[in-house]
C-alpha positions as CSV (number, residue, x, y, z in Angstrom):
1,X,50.3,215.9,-193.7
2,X,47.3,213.9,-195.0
3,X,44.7,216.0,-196.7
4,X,41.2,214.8,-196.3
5,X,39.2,213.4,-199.5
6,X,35.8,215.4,-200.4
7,X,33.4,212.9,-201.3
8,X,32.4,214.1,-204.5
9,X,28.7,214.0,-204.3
10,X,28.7,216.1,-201.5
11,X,30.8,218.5,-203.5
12,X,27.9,218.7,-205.8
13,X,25.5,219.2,-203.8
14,X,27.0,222.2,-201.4
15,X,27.9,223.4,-204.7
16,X,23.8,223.4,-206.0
17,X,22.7,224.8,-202.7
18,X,25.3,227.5,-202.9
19,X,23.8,228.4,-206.2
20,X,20.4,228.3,-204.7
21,X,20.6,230.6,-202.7
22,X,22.7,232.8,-204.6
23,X,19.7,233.1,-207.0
24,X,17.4,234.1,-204.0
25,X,15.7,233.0,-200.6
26,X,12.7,231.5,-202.5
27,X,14.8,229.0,-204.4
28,X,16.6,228.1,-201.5
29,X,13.8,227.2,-199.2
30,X,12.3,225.2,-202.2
31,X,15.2,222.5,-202.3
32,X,15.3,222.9,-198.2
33,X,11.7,221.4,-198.6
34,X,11.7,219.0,-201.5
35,X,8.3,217.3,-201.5
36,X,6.2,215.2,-203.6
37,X,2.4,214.5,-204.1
38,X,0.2,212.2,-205.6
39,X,-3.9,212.4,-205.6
40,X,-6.1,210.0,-204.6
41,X,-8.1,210.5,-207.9
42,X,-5.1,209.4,-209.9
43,X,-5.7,206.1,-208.3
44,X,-9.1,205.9,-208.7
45,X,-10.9,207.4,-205.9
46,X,-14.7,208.7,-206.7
47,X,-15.4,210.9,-204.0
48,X,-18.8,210.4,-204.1
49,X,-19.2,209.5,-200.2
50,X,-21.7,206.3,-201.6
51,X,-18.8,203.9,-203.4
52,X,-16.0,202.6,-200.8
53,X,-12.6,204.1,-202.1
54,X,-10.3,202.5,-199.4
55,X,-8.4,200.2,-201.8
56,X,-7.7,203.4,-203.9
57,X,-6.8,205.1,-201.2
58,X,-4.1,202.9,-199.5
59,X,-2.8,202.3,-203.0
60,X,-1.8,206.6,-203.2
61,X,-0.5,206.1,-199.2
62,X,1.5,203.2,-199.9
63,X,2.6,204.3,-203.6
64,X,3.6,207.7,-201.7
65,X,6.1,206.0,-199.0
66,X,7.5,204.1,-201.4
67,X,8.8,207.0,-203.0
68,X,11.3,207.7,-200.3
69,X,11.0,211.6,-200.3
70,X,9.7,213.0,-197.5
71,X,7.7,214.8,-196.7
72,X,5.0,213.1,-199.7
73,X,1.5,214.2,-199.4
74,X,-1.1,212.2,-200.7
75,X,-4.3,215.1,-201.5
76,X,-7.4,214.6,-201.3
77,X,-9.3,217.2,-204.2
78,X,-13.0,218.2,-203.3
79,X,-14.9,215.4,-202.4
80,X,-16.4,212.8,-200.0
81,X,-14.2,210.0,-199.4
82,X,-16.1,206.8,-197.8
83,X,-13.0,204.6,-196.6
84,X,-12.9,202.2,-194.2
85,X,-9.6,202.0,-192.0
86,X,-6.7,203.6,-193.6
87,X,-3.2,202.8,-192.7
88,X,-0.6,205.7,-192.6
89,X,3.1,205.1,-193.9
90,X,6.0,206.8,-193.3
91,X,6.9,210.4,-194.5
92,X,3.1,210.5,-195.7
93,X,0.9,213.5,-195.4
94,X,-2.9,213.2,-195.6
95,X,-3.5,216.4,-197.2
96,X,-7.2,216.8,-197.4
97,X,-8.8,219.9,-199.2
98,X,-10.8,222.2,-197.5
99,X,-14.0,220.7,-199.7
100,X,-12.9,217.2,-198.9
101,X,-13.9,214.6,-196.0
102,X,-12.7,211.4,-195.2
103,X,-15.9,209.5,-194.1
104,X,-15.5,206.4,-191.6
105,X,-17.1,203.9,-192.4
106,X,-20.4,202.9,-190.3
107,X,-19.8,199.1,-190.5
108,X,-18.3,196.4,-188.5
109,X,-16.5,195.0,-191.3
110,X,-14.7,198.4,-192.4
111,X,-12.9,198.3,-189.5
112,X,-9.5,195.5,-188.4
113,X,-10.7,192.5,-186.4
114,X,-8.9,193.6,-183.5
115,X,-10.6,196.1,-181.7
116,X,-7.5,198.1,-180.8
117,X,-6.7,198.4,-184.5
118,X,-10.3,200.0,-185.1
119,X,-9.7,203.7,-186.4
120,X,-11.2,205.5,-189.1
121,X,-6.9,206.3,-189.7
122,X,-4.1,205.0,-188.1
123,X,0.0,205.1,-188.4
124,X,1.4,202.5,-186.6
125,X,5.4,202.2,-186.0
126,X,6.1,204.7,-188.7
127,X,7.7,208.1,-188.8
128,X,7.3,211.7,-190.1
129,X,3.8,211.3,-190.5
130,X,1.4,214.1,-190.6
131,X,-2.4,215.4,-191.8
132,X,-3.5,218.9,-193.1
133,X,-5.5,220.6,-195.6
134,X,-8.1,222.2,-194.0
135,X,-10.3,219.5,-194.8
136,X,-12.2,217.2,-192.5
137,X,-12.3,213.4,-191.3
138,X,-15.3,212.8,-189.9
139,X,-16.1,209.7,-188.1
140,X,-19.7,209.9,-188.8
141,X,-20.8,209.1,-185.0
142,X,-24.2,209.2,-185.6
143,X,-24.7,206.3,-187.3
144,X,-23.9,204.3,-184.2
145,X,-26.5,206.3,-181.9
146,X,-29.8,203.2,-181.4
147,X,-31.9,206.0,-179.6
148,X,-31.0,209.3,-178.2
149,X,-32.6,210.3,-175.0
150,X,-32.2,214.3,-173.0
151,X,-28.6,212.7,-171.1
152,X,-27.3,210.8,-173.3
153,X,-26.6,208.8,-176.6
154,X,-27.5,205.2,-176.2
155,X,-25.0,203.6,-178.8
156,X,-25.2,200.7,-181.2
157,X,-21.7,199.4,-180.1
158,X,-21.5,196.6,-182.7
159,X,-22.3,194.8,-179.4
160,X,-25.2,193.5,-180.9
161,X,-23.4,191.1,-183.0
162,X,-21.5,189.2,-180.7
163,X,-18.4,191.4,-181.6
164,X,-17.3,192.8,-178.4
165,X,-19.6,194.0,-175.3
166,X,-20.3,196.7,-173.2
167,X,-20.9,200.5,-174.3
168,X,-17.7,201.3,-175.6
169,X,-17.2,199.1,-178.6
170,X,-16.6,202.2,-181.4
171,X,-14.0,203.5,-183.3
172,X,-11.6,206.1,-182.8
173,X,-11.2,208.8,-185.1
174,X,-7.5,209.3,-185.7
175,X,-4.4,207.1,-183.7
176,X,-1.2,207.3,-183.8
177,X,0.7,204.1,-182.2
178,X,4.2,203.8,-181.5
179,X,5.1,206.8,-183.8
180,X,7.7,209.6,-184.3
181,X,7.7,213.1,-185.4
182,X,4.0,213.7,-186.0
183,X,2.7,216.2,-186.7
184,X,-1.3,217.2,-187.7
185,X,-1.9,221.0,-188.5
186,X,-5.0,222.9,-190.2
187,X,-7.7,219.9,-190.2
188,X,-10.9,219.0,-188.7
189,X,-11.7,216.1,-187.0
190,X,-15.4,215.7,-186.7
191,X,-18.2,213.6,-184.8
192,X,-15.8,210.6,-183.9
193,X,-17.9,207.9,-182.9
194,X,-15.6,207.0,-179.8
195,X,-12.5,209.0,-178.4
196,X,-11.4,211.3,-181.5
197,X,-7.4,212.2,-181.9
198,X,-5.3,209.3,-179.5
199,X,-1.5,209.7,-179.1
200,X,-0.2,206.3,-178.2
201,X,3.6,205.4,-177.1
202,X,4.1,208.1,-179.6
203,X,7.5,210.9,-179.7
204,X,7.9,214.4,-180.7
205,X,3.7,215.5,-181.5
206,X,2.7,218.9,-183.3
207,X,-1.0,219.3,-183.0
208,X,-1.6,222.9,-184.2
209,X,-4.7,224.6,-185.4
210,X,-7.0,221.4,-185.4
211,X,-10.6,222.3,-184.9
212,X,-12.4,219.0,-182.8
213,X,-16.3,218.9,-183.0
214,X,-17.8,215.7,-181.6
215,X,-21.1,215.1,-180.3
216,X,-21.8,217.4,-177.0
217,X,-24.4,214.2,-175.5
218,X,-22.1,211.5,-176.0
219,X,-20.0,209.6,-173.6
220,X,-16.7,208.6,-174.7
221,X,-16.5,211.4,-176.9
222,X,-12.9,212.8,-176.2
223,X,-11.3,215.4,-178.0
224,X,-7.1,214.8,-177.4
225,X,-6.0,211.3,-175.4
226,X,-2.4,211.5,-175.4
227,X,-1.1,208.6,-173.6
228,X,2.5,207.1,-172.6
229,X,3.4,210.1,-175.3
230,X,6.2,212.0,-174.9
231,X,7.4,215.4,-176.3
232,X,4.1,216.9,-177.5
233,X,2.7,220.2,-178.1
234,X,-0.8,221.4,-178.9
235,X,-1.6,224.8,-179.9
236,X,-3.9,226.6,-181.5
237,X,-6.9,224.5,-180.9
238,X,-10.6,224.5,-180.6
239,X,-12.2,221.2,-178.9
240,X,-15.8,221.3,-178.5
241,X,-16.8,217.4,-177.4
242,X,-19.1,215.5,-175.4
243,X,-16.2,213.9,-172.6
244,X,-12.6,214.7,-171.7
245,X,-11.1,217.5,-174.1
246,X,-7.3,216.7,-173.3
247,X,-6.8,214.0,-171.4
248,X,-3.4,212.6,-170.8
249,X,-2.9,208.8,-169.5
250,X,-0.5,206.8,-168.5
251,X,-1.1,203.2,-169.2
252,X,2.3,201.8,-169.5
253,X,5.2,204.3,-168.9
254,X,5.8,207.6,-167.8
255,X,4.6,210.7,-169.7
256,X,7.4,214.1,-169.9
257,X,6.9,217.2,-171.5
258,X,3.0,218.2,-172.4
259,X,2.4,221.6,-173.7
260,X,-0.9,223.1,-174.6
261,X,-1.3,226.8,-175.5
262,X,-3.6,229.3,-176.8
263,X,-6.8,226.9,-177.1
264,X,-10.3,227.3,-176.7
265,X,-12.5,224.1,-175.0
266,X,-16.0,222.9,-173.9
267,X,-17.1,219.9,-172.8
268,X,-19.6,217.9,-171.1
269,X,-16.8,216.6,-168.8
270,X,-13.6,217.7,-167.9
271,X,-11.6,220.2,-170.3
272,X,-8.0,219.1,-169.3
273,X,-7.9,215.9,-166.8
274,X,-4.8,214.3,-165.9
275,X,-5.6,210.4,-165.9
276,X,-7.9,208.4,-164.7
277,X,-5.6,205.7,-166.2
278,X,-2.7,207.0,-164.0
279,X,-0.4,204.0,-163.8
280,X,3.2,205.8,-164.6
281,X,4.9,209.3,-163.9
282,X,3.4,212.5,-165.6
283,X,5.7,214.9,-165.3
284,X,6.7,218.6,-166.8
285,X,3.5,219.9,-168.2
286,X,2.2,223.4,-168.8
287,X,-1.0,225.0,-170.0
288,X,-0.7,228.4,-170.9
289,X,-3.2,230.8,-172.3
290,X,-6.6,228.7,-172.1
291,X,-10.1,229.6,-172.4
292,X,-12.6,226.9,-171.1
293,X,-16.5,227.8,-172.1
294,X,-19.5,226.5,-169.9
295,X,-17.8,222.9,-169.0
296,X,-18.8,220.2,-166.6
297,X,-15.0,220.7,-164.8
298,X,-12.2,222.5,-165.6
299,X,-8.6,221.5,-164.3
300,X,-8.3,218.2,-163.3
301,X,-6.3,214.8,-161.7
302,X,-7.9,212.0,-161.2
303,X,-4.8,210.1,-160.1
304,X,-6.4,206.6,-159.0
305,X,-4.1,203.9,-159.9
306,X,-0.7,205.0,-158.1
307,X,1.0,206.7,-160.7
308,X,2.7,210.7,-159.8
309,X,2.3,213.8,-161.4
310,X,5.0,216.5,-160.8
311,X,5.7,219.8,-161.9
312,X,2.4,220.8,-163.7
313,X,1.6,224.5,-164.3
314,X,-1.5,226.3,-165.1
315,X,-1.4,230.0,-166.3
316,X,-3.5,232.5,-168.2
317,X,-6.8,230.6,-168.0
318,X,-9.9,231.7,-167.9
319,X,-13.1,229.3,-167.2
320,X,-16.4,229.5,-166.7
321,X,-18.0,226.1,-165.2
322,X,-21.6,224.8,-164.4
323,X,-23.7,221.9,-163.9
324,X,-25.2,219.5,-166.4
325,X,-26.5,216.3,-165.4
326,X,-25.5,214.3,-162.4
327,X,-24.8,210.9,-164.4
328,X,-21.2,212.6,-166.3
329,X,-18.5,213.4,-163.7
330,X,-17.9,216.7,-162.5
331,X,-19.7,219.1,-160.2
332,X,-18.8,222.2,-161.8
333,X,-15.7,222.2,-160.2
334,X,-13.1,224.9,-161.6
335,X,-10.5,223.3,-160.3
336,X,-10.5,219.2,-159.4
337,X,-7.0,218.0,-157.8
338,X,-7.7,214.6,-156.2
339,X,-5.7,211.5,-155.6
340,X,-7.3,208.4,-154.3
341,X,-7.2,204.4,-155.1
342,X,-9.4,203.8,-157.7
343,X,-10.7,200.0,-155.6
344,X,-9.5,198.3,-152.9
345,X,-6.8,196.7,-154.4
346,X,-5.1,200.2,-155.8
347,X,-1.9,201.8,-155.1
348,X,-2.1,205.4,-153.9
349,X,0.0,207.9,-156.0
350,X,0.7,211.3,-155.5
351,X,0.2,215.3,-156.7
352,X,3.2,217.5,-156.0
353,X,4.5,221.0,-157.7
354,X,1.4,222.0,-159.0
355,X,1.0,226.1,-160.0
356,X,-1.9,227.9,-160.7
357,X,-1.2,231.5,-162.1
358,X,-3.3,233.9,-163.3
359,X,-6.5,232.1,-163.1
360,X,-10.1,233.7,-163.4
361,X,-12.9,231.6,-163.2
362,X,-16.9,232.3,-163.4
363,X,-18.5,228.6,-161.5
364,X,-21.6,227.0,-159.8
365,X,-18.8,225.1,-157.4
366,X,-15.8,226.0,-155.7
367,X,-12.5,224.5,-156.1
368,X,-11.8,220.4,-155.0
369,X,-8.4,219.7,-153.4
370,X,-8.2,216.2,-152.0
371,X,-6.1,213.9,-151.3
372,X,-5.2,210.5,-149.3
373,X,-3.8,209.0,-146.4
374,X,-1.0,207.9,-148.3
375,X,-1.6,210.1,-151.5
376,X,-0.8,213.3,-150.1
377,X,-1.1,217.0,-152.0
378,X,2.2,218.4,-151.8
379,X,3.0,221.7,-152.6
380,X,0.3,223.4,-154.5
381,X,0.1,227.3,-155.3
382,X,-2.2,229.5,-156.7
383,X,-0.9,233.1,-157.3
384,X,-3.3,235.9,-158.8
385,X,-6.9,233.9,-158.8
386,X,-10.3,235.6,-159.5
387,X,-13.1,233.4,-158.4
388,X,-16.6,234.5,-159.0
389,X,-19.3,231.8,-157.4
390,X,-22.6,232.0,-158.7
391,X,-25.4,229.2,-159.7
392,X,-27.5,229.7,-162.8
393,X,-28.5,226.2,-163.8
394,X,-31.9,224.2,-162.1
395,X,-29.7,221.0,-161.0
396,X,-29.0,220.0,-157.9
397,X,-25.9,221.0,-156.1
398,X,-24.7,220.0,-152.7
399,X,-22.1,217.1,-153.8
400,X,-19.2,216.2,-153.6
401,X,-17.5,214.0,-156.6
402,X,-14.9,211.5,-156.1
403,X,-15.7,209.2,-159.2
404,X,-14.4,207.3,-160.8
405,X,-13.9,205.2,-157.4
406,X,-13.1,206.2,-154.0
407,X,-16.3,207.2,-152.3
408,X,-18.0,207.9,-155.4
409,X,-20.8,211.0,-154.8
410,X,-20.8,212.2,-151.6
411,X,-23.6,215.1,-149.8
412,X,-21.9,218.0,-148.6
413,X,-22.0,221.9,-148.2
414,X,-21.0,223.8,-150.7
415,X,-17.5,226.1,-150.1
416,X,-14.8,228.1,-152.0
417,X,-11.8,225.8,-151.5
418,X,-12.6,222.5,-149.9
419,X,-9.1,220.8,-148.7
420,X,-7.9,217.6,-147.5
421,X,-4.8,215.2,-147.1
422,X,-2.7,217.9,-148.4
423,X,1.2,219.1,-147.4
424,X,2.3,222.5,-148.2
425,X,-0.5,225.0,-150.2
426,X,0.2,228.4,-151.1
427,X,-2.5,230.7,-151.9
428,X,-1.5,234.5,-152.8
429,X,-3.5,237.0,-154.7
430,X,-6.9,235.2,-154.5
431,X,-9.8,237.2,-154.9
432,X,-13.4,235.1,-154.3
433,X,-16.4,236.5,-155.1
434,X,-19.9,235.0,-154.1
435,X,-23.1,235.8,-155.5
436,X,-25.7,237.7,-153.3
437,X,-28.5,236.2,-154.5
438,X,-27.4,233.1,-153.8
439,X,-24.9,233.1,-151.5
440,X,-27.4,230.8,-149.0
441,X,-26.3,227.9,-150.5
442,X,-22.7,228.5,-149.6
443,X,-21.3,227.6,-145.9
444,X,-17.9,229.2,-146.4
445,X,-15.2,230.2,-148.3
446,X,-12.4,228.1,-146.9
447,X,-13.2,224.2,-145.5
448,X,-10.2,221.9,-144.3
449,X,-9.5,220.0,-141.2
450,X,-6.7,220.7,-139.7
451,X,-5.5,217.1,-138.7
452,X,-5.0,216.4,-142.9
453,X,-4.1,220.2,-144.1
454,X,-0.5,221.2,-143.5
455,X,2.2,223.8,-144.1
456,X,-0.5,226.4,-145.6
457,X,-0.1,230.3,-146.5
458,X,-2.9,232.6,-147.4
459,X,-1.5,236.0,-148.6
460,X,-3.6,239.2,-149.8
461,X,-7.0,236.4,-149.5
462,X,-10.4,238.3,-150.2
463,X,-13.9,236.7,-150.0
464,X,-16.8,238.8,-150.0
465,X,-20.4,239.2,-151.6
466,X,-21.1,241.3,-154.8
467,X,-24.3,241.7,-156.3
468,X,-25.0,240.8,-160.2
């Protein structure tokens, strides 16, 4: 019988981790976790948020990786830190202290001459990546604002020079593109001057206990983009932000298994919106135990450029919606499931498998369920939904919101569930309240035409008034 050979170095080193944890559970866990650090002081870094310290900076990052034990956190000690883009490497760890901040730089020239490249930090292609500390990276968004009026910022967009045109030529926060095993825990990422955290073509995301503060009046202000990402969880969050606080996309490929639990939102726009850049599958997502504060719309799909989404559930959310200014999307809406081609020239994709349990929402609109000819809702449920309808803002109501595309604002009456182009809905548990003193500007509960609304069931439905 041939006996097999032990290679001896892995003789030695069952033998030290035997002895490890012979001599107790803390020893153990320290060679389970071998790390290393370096400080961005060591390499010259002032701190003094006036002097640039990018080159010192990138030197720690790329000293770091090149150290080949991983996890390697680079810290940051108490201080400002004005940097212009910063490139992540693998098994790196930002690890900022809860008295530092990375400042983005306000310039053109501190950021890649590619606009796609143009972050404040960003890991591309690299693995086991990862920010924490407590500290912050703020993206200094103000310094782009040319005038602020009562709607909105008007930004400086580098436009100006030539550079790039339109509105949206500012940098991102934070990207990860074409990553693995990320994972960002215990920071905050403040005032981004575009969108602020964006997951790109990225695998296996940890976003937990990140605190997003961007600029309530500015457009283009998102909090999470996760797009053409796969295998990501967010937890623990609290997003307060001017436009889309989640927002997955698909751009080019199919997007499986979203989780978001036990955050907190508001926004100016929509506090989770699947798409509009809805090209590819989204499929297998859950939101569980939710609380969205005084936002422009709640729940969303803005599926407009033929893509699916499948097998989507909503639970243990509570939201309380109302009316800003009629230039942002969103009526108020709760609840916003619509598919529609986004121009002519637009496939039509398609909402299916879509749960909504244990819902309660306080709103100045009812829910929106509509779909298309050939985009059809199929099989939606809501089980155990408290709706309470009043208005307590001065703007105007009375609209229906299909933007971006489609028919674009629309008058209508005001109801409690307004359904079209749908296939199979099944409503059980609802309770809908309507405010007395205001119930005048409400036509009805339920409004659907029959000829596009089929295969429905209402059990244990309850609409009434109730003064308050």
């Amino acid at each position: 019988m041939r006996i097999p050979v032990i290679n001896p170095i892995f003789l030695l080193t069952l033998t030290t981790i035997l002895r490890c944890y012979s001599a107790g559970p803390s020893l153990f866990s320290i060679v389970q976790q071998r790390t290393h650090s370096v400080s961005v002081t060591d390499f010259g870094a002032a701190g003094d948020g006036i002097h640039y310290d990018t080159t010192q900076i990138q030197s720690a990052i790329d000293a770091c990786s090149a150290t080949g034990i991983r996890p390697c956190h680079v810290k940051f000690p108490p201080g400002k830190y004005l940097t212009a883009t910063l490139y992540l490497k693998s098994g790196v760890i930002l690890d900022i202290h809860k008295n530092a901040t990375i400042l983005g730089g306000p310039n053109i020239g501190d950021y890649p001459e590619k606009q796609e490249k143009w972050y404040v930090v960003l890991a591309e292609g690299e693995t086991d990546v990862g920010i924490t500390g407590g500290g912050e990276i703020n993206g200094q968004g103000w310094e782009f604002v040319k005038r602020f009026d009562e709607r909105k910022n008007v930004m400086v967009s580098w436009n100006e020079t030539g550079a790039c045109s339109g509105d949206e030529c500012r940098p991102r926060l934070v990207g990860f593109v074409d990553c693995r095993n990320v994972r960002i825990w215990d920071v905050n990422l403040i005032e981004p001057a575009y969108w602020c955290l964006h997951l790109v073509r990225s695998e296996n995301i940890s976003v937990e206990d990140v605190s997003i503060r961007g600029n309530f009046t500015s457009p283009n202000n998102d909090g999470i983009d996760i797009e053409d990402s796969n295998n990501t969880v967010i937890t623990g969050c609290h997003i307060d932000t001017g436009d889309d606080a989640i927002c997955p996309k698909t751009y080019t490929g199919p997007m499986y298994n979203l989780t978001v639990t036990n955050s907190w939102i508001r926004t100016k726009s929509s506090a989770i919106k699947l798409g509009s850049a809805s090209w590819y599958l989204f499929k297998n997502f859950l939101f569980d135990n939710i609380t969205v504060y005084e936002s422009h719309r709640g729940l969303a799909f803005q599926i407009r450029d033929g893509g699916n989404a499948s097998d989507i559930t909503f639970s243990n959310i509570n939201i309380t919606t109302r009316y800003y200014d009629p230039s942002w999307w969103g009526r108020a809406e709760p609840i916003y499931v619509t598919t529609c081609p986004r121009h002519r020239n637009s496939k039509q994709g398609s909402i299916s498998n879509v749960q909504f349990i244990n819902i309660t929402a306080s709103s100045e609109n009812g829910i929106f369920l509509s779909g298309s000819e050939h985009g059809i809702l199929r099989n939606l449920k809501f089980v155990n939904v408290n709706l309470t309808y009043r208005r307590w803002t001065n703007y105007a109501g009375g609209l229906l919101d299909y933007r971006p595309g489609c028919q674009g604002l629309v008058n209508h009456s005001t109801a409690g569930f307004v359904m079209e182009h749908i296939d199979g809905l099944n409503v059980e548990n609802v309770n809908m309240r309507w405010s007395e003193e205001t119930s005048g500007g409400w036509d009805n509960p339920l409004e659907f035409r029959p000829s596009t609304v089929n295969n429905i069931s209402f059990l244990n439905f309850h609409s009434d008034l109730y003064s308050g």
